[in-house]
mmCIF entry with sequence, helices, sheets and N, C-alpha, C, O atoms, coordinates in Angstrom:
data_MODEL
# 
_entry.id   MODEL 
# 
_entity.id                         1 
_entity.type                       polymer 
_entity.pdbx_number_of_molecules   1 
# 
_entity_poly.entity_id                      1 
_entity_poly.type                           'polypeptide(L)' 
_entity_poly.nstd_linkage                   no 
_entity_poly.nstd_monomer                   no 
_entity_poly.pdbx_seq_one_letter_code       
;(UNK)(UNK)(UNK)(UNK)(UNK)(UNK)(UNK)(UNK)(UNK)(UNK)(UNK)(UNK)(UNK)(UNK)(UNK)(UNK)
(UNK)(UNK)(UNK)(UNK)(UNK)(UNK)(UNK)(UNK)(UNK)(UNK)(UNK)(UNK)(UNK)(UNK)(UNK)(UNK)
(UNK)(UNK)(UNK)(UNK)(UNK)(UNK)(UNK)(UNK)(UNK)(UNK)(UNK)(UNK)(UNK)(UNK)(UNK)(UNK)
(UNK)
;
_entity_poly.pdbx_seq_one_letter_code_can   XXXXXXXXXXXXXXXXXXXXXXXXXXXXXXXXXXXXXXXXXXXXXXXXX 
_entity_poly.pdbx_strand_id                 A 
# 
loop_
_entity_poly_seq.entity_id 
_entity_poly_seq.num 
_entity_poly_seq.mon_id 
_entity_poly_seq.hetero 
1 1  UNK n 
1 2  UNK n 
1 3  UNK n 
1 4  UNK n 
1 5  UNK n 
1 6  UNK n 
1 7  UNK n 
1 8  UNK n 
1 9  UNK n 
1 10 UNK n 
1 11 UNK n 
1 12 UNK n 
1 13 UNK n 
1 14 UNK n 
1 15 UNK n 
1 16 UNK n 
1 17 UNK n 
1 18 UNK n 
1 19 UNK n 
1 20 UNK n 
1 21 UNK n 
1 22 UNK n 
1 23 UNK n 
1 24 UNK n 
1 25 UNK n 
1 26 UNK n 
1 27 UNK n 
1 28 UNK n 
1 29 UNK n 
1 30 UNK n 
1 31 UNK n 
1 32 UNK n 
1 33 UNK n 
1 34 UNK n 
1 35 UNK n 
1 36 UNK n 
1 37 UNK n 
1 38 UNK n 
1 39 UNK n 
1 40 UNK n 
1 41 UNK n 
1 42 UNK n 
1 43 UNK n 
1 44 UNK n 
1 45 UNK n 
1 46 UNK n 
1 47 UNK n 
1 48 UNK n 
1 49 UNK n 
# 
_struct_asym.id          A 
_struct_asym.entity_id   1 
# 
_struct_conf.conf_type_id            HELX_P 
_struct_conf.id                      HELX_P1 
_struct_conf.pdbx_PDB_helix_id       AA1 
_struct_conf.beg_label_comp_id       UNK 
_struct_conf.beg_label_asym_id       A 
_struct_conf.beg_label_seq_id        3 
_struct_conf.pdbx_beg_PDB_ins_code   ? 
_struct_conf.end_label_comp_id       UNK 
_struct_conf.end_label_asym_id       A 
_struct_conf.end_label_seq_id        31 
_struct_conf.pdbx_end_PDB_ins_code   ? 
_struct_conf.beg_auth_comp_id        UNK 
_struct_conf.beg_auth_asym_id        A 
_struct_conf.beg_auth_seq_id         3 
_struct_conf.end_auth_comp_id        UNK 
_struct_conf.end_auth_asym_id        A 
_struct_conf.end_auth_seq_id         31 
_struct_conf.pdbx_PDB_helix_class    1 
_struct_conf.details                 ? 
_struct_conf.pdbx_PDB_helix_length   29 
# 
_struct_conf_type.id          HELX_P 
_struct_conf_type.criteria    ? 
_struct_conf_type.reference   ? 
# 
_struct_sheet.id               AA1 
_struct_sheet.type             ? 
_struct_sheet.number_strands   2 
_struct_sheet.details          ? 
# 
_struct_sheet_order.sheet_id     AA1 
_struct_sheet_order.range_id_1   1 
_struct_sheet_order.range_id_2   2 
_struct_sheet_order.offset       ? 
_struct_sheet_order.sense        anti-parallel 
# 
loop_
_struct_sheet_range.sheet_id 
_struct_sheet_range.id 
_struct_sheet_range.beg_label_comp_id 
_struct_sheet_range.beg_label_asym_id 
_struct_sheet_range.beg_label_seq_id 
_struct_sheet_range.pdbx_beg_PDB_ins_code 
_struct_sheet_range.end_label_comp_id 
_struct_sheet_range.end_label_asym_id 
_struct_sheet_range.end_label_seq_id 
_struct_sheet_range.pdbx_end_PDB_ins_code 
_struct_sheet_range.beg_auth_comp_id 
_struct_sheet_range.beg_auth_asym_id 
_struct_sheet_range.beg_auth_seq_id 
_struct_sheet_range.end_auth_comp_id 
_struct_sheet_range.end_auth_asym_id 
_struct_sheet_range.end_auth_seq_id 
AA1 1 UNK A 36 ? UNK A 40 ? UNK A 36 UNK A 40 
AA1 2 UNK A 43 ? UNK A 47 ? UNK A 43 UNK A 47 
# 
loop_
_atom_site.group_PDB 
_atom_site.id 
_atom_site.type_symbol 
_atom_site.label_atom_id 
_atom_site.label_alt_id 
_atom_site.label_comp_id 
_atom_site.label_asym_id 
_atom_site.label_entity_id 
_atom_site.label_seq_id 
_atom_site.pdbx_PDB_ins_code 
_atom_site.Cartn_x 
_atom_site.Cartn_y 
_atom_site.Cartn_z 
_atom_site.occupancy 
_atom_site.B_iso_or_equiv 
_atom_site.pdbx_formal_charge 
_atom_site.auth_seq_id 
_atom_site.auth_comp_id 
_atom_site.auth_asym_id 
_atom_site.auth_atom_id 
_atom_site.pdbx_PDB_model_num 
ATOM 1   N N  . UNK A 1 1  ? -21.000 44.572 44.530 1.00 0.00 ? 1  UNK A N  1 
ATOM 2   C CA . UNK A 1 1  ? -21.586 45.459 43.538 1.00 0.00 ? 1  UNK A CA 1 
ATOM 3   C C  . UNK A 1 1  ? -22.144 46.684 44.263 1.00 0.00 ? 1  UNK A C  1 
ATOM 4   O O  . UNK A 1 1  ? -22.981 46.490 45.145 1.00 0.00 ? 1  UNK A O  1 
ATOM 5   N N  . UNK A 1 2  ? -21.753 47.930 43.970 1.00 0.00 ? 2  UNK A N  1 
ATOM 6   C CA . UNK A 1 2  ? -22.179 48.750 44.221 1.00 0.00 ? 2  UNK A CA 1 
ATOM 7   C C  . UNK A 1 2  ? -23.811 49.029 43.959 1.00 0.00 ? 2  UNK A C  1 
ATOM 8   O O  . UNK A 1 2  ? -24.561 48.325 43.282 1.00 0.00 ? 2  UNK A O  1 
ATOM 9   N N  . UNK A 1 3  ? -24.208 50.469 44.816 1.00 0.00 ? 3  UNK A N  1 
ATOM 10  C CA . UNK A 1 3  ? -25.461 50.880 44.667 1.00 0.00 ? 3  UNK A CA 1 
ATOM 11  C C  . UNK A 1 3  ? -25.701 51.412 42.706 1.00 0.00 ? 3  UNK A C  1 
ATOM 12  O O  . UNK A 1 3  ? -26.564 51.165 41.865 1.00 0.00 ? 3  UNK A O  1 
ATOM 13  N N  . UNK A 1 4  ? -24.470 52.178 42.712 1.00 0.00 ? 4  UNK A N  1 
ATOM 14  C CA . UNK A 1 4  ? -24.138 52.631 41.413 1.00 0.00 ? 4  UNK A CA 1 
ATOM 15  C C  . UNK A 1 4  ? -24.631 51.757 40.073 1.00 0.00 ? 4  UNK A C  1 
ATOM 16  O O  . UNK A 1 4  ? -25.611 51.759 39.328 1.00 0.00 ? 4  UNK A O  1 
ATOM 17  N N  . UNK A 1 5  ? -23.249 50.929 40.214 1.00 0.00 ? 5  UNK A N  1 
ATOM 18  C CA . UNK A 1 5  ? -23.430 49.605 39.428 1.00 0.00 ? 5  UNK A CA 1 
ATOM 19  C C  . UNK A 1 5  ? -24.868 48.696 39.149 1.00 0.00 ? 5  UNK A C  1 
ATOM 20  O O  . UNK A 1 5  ? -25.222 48.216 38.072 1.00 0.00 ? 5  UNK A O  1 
ATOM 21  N N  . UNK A 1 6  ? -25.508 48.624 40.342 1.00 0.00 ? 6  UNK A N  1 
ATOM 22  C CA . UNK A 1 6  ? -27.037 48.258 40.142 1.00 0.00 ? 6  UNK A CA 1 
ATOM 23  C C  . UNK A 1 6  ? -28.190 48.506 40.104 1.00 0.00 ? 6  UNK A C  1 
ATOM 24  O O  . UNK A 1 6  ? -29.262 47.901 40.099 1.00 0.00 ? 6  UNK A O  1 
ATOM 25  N N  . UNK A 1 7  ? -27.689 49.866 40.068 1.00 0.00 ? 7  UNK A N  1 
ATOM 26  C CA . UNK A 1 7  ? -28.807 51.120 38.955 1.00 0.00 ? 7  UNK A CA 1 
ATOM 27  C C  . UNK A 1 7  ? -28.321 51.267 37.339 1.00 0.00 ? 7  UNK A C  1 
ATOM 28  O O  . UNK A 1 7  ? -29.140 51.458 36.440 1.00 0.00 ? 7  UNK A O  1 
ATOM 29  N N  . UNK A 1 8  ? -26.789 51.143 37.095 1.00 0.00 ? 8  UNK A N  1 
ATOM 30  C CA . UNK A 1 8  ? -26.644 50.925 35.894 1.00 0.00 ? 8  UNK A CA 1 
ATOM 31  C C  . UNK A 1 8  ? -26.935 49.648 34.981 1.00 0.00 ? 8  UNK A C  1 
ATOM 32  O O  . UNK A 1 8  ? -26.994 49.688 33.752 1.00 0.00 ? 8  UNK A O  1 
ATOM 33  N N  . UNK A 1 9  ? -27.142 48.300 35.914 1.00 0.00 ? 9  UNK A N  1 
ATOM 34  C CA . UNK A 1 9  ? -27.428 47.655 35.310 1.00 0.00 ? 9  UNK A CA 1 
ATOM 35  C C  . UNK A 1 9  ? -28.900 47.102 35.276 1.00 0.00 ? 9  UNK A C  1 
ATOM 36  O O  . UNK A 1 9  ? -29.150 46.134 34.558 1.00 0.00 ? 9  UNK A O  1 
ATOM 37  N N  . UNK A 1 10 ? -29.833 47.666 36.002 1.00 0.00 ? 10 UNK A N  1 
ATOM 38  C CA . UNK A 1 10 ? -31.089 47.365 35.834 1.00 0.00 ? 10 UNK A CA 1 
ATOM 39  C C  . UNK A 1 10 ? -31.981 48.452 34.522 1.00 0.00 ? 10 UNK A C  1 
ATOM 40  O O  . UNK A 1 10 ? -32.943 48.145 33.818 1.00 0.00 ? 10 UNK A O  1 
ATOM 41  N N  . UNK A 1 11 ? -31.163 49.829 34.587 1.00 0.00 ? 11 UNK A N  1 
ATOM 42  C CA . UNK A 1 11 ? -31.625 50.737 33.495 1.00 0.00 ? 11 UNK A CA 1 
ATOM 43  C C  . UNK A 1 11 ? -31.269 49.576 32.097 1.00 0.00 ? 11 UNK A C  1 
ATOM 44  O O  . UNK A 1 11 ? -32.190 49.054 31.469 1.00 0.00 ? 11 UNK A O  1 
ATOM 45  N N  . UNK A 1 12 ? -30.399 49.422 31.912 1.00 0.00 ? 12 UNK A N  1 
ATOM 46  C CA . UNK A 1 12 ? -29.852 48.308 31.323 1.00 0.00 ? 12 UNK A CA 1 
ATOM 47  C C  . UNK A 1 12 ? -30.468 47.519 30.699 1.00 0.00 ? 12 UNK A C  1 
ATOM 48  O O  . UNK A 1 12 ? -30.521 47.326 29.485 1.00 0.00 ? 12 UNK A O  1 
ATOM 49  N N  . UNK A 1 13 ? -31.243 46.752 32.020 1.00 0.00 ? 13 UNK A N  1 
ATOM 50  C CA . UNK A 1 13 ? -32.171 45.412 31.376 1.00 0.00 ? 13 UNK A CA 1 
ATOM 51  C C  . UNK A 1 13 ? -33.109 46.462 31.181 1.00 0.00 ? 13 UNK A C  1 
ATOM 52  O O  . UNK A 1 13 ? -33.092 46.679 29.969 1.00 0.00 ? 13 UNK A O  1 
ATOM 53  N N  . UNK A 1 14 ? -33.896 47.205 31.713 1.00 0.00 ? 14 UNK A N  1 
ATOM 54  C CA . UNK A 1 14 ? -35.029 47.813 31.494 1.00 0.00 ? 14 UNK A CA 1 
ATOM 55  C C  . UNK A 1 14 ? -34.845 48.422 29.677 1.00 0.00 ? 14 UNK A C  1 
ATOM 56  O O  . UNK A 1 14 ? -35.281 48.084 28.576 1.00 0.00 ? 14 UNK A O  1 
ATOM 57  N N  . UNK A 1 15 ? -34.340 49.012 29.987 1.00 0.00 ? 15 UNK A N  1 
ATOM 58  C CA . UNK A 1 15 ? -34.106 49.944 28.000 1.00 0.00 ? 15 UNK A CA 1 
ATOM 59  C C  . UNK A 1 15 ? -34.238 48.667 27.073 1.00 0.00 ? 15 UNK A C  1 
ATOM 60  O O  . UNK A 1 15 ? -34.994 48.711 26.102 1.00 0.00 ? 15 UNK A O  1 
ATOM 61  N N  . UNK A 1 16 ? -33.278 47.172 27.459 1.00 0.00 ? 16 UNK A N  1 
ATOM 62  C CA . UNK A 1 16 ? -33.296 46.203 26.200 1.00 0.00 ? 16 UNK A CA 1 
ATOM 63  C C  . UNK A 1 16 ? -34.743 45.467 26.217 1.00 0.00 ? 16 UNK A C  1 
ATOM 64  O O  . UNK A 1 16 ? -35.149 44.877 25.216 1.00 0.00 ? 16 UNK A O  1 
ATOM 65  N N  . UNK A 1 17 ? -35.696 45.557 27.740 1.00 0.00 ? 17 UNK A N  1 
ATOM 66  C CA . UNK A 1 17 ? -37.120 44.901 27.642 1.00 0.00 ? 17 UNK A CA 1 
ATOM 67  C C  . UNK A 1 17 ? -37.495 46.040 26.759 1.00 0.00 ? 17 UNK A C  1 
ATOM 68  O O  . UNK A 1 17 ? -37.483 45.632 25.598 1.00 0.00 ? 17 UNK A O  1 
ATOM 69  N N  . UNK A 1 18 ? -37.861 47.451 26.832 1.00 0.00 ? 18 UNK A N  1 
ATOM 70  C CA . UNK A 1 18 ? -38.849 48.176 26.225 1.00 0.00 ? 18 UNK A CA 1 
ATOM 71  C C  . UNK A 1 18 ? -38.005 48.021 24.846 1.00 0.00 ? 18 UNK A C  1 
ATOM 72  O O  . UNK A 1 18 ? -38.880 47.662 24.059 1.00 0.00 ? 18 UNK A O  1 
ATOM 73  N N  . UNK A 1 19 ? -36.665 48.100 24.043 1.00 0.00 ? 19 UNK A N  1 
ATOM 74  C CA . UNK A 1 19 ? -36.604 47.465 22.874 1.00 0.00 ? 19 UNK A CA 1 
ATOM 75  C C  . UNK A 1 19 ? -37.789 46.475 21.876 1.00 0.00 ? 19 UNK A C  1 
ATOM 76  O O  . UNK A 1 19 ? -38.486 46.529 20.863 1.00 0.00 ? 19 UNK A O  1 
ATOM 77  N N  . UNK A 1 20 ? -37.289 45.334 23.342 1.00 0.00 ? 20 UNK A N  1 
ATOM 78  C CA . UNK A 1 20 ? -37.647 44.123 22.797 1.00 0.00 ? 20 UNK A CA 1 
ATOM 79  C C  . UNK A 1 20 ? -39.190 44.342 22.685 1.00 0.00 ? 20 UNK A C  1 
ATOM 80  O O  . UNK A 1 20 ? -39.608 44.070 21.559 1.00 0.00 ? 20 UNK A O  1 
ATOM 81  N N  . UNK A 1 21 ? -40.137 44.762 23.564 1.00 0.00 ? 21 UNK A N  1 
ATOM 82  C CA . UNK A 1 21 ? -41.130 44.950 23.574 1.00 0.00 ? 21 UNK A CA 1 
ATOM 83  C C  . UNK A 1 21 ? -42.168 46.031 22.136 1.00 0.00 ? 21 UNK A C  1 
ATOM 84  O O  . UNK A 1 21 ? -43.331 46.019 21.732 1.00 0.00 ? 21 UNK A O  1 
ATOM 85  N N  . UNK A 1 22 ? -41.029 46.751 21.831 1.00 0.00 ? 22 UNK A N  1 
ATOM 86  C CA . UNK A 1 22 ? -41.428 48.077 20.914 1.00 0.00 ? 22 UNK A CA 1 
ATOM 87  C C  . UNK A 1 22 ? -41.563 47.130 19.661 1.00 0.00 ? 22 UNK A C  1 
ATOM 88  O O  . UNK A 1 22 ? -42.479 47.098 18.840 1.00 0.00 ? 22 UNK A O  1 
ATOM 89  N N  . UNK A 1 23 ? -40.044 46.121 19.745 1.00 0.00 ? 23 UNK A N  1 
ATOM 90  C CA . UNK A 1 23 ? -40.054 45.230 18.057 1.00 0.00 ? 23 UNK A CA 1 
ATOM 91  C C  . UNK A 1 23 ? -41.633 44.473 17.927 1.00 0.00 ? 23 UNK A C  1 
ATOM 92  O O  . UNK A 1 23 ? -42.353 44.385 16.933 1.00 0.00 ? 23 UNK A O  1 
ATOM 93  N N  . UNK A 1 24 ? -41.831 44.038 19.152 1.00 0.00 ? 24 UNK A N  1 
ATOM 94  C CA . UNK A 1 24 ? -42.573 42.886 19.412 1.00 0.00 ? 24 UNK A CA 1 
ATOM 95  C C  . UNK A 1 24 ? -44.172 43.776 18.854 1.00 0.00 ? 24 UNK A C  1 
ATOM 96  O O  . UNK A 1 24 ? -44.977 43.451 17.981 1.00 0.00 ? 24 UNK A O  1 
ATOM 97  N N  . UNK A 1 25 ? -44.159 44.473 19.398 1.00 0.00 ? 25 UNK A N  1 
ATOM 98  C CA . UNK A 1 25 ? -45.709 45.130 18.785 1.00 0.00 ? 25 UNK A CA 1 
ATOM 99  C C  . UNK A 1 25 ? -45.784 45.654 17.540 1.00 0.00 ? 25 UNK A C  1 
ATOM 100 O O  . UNK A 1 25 ? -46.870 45.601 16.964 1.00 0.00 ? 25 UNK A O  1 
ATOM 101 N N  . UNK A 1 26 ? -44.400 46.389 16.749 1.00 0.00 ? 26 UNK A N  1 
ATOM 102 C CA . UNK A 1 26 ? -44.530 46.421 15.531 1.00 0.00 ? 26 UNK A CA 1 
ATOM 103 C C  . UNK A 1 26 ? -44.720 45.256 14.355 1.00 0.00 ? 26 UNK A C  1 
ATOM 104 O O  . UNK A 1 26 ? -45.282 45.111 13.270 1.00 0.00 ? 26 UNK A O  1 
ATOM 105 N N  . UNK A 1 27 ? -43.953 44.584 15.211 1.00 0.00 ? 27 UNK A N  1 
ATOM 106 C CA . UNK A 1 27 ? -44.560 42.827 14.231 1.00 0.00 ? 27 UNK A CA 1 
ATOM 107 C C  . UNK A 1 27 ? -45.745 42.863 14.241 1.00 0.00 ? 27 UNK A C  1 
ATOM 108 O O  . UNK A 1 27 ? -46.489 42.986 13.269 1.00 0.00 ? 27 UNK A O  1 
ATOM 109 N N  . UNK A 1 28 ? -46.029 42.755 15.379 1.00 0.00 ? 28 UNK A N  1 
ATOM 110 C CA . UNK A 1 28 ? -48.196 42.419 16.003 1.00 0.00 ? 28 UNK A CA 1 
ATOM 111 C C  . UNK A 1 28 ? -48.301 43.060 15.371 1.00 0.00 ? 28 UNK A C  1 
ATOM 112 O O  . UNK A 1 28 ? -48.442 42.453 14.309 1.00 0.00 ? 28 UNK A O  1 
ATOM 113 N N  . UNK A 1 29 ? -48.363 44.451 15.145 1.00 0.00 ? 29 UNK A N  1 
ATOM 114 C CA . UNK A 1 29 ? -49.300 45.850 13.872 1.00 0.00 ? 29 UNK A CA 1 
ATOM 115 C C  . UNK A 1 29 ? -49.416 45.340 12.690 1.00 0.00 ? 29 UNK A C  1 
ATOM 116 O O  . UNK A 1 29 ? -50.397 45.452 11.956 1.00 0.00 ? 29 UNK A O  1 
ATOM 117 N N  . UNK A 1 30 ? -47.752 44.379 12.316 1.00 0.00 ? 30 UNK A N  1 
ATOM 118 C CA . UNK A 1 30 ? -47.717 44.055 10.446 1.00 0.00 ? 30 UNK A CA 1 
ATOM 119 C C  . UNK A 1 30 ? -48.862 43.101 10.675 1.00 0.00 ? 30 UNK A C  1 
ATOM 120 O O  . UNK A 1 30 ? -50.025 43.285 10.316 1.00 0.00 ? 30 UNK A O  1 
ATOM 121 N N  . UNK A 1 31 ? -48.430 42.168 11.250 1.00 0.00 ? 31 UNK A N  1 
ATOM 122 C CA . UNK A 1 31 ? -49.500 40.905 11.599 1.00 0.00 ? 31 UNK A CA 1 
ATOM 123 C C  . UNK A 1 31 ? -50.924 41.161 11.315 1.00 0.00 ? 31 UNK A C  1 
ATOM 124 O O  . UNK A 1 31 ? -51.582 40.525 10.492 1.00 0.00 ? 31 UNK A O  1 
ATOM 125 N N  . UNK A 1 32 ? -51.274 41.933 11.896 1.00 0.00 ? 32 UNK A N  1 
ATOM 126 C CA . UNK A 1 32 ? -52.783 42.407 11.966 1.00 0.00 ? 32 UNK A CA 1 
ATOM 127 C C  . UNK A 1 32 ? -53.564 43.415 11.009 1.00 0.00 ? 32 UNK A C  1 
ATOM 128 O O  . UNK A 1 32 ? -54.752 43.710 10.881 1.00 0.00 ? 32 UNK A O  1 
ATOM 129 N N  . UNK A 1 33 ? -52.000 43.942 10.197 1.00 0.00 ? 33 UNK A N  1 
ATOM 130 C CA . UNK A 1 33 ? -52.491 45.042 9.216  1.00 0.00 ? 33 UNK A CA 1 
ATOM 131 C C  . UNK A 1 33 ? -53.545 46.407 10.104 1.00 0.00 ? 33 UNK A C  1 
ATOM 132 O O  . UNK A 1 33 ? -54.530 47.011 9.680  1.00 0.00 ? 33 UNK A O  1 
ATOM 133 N N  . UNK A 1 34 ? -52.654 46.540 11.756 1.00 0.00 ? 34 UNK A N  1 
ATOM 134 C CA . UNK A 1 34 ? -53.781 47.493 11.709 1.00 0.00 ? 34 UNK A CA 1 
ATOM 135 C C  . UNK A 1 34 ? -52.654 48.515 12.212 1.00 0.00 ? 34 UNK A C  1 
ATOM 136 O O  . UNK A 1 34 ? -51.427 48.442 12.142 1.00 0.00 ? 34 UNK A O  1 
ATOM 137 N N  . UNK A 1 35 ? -53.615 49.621 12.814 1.00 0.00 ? 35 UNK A N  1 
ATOM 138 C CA . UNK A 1 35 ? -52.913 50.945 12.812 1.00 0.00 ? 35 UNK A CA 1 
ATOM 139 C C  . UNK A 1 35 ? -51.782 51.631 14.111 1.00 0.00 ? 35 UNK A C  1 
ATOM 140 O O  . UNK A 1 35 ? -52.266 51.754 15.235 1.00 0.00 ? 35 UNK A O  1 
ATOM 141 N N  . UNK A 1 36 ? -50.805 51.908 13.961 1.00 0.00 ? 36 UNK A N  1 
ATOM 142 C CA . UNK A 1 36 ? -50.194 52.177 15.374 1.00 0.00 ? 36 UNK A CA 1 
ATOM 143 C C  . UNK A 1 36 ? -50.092 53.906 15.357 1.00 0.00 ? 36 UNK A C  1 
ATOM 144 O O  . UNK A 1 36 ? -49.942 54.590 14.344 1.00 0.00 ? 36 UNK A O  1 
ATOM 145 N N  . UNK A 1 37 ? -50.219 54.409 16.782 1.00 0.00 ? 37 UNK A N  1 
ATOM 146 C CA . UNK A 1 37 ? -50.320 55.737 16.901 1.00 0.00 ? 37 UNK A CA 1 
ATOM 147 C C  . UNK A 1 37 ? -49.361 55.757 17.635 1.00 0.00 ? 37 UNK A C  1 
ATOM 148 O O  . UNK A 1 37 ? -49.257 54.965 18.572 1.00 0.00 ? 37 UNK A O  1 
ATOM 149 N N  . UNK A 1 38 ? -48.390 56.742 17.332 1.00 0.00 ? 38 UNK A N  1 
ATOM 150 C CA . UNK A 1 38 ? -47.575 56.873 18.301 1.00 0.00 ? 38 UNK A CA 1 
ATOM 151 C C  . UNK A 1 38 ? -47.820 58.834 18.061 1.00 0.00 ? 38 UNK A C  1 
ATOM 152 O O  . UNK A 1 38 ? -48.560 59.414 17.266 1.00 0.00 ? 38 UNK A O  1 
ATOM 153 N N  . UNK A 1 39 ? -46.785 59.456 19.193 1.00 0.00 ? 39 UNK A N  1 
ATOM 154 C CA . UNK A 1 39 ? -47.049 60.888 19.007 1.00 0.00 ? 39 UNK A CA 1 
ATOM 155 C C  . UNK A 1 39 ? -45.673 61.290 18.885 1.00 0.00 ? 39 UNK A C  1 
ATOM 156 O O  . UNK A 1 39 ? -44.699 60.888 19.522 1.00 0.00 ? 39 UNK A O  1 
ATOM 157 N N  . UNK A 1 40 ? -45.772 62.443 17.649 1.00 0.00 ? 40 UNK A N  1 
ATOM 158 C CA . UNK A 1 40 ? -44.665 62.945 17.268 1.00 0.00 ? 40 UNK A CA 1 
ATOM 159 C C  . UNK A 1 40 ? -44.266 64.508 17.552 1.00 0.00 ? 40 UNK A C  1 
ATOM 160 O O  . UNK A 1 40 ? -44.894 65.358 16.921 1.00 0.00 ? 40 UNK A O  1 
ATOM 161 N N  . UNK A 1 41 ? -43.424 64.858 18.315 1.00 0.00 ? 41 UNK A N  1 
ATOM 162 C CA . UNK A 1 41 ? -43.604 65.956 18.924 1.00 0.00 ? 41 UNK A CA 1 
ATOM 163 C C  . UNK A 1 41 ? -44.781 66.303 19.899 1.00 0.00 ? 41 UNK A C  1 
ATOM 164 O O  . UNK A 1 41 ? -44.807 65.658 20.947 1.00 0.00 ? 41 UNK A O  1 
ATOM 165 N N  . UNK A 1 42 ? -45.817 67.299 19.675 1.00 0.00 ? 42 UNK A N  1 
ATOM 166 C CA . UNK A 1 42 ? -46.882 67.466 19.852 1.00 0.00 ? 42 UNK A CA 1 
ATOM 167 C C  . UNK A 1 42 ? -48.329 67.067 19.362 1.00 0.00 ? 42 UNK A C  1 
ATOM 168 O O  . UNK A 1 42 ? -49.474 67.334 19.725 1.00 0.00 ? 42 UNK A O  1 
ATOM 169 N N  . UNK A 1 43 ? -47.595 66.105 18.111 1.00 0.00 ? 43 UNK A N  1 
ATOM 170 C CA . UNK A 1 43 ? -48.923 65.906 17.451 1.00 0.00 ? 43 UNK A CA 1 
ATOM 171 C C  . UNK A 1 43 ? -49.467 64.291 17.336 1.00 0.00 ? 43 UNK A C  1 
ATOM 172 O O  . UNK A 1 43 ? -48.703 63.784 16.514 1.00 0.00 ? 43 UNK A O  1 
ATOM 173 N N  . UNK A 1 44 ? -50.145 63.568 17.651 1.00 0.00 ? 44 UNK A N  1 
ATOM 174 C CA . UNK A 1 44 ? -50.648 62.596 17.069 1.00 0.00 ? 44 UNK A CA 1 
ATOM 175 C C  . UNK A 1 44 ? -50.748 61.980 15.822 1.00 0.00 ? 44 UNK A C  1 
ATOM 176 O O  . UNK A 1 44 ? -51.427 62.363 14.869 1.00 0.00 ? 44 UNK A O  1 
ATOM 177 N N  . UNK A 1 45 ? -50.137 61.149 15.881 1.00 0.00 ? 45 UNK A N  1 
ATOM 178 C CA . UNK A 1 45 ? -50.007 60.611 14.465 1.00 0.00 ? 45 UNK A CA 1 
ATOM 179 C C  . UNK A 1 45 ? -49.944 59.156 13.947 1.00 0.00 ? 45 UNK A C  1 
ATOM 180 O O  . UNK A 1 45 ? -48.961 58.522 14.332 1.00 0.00 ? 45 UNK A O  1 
ATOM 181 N N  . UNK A 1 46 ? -50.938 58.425 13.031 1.00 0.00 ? 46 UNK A N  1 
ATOM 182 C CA . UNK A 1 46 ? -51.097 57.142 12.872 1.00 0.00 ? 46 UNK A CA 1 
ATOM 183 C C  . UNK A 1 46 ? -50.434 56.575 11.837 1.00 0.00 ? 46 UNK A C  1 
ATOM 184 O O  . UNK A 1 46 ? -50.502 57.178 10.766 1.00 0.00 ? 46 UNK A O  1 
ATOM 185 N N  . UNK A 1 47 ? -49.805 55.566 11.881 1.00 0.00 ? 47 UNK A N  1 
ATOM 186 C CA . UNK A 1 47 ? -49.044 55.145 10.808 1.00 0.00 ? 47 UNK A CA 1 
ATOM 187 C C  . UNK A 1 47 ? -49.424 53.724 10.321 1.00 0.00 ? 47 UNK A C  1 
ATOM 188 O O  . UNK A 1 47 ? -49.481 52.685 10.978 1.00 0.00 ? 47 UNK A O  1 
ATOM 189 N N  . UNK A 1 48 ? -49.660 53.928 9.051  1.00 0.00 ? 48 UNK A N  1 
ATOM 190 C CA . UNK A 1 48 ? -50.150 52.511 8.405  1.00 0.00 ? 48 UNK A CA 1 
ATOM 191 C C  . UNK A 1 48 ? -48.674 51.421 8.164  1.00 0.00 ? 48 UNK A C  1 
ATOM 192 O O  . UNK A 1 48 ? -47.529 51.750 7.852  1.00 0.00 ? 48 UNK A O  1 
ATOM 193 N N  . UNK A 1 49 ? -49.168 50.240 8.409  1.00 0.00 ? 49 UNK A N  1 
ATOM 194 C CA . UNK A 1 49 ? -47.804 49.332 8.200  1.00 0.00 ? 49 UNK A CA 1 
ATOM 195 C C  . UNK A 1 49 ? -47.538 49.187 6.940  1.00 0.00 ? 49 UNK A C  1 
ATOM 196 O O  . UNK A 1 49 ? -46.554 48.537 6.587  1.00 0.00 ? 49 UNK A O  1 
# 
Protein backbone atom coordinates (compact mmCIF):
# COMPACT_ATOMS: atom_id res chain seq x y z
CA UNK A 1 0.00 0.00 0.00
CA UNK A 2 1.19 3.06 -0.93
CA UNK A 3 1.87 6.41 1.02
CA UNK A 4 -1.01 7.73 -1.30
CA UNK A 5 -3.44 5.01 -0.73
CA UNK A 6 -3.07 5.46 3.14
CA UNK A 7 -3.83 8.94 3.25
CA UNK A 8 -6.81 8.14 1.11
CA UNK A 9 -7.95 5.74 3.26
CA UNK A 10 -7.59 7.15 6.67
CA UNK A 11 -9.37 10.64 5.33
CA UNK A 12 -11.85 7.97 4.67
CA UNK A 13 -12.34 6.53 8.06
CA UNK A 14 -11.93 9.97 9.47
CA UNK A 15 -15.00 11.83 7.30
CA UNK A 16 -17.36 8.42 8.13
CA UNK A 17 -16.27 8.91 12.25
CA UNK A 18 -17.19 12.77 12.11
CA UNK A 19 -20.54 11.51 10.11
CA UNK A 20 -21.19 9.11 12.57
CA UNK A 21 -20.40 11.38 15.33
CA UNK A 22 -22.53 14.59 13.86
CA UNK A 23 -25.76 11.82 13.67
CA UNK A 24 -24.89 10.80 17.12
CA UNK A 25 -25.24 14.32 18.77
CA UNK A 26 -28.20 15.30 16.80
CA UNK A 27 -30.07 12.35 18.35
CA UNK A 28 -28.51 13.49 21.92
CA UNK A 29 -30.09 17.28 21.08
CA UNK A 30 -33.71 15.41 20.16
CA UNK A 31 -33.14 13.36 23.31
CA UNK A 32 -32.64 16.18 25.54
CA UNK A 33 -34.91 18.69 23.77
CA UNK A 34 -32.10 21.11 24.04
CA UNK A 35 -30.42 23.57 21.79
CA UNK A 36 -27.61 23.02 19.10
CA UNK A 37 -25.52 25.99 17.72
CA UNK A 38 -23.87 25.50 14.92
CA UNK A 39 -22.50 28.65 12.67
CA UNK A 40 -23.81 29.54 9.44
CA UNK A 41 -21.65 31.45 7.29
CA UNK A 42 -20.60 34.20 9.57
CA UNK A 43 -23.28 34.11 11.83
CA UNK A 44 -24.25 32.10 14.85
CA UNK A 45 -27.12 30.40 14.93
CA UNK A 46 -29.29 28.10 17.33
CA UNK A 47 -31.59 25.65 16.23
CA UNK A 48 -34.42 24.19 18.17
CA UNK A 49 -35.07 20.33 17.56
Amino acid sequence: MTKKEKHIEFKDKLLKGLEKMYTNLIEYKRQKNSVLVVMKGDKIVKIKP
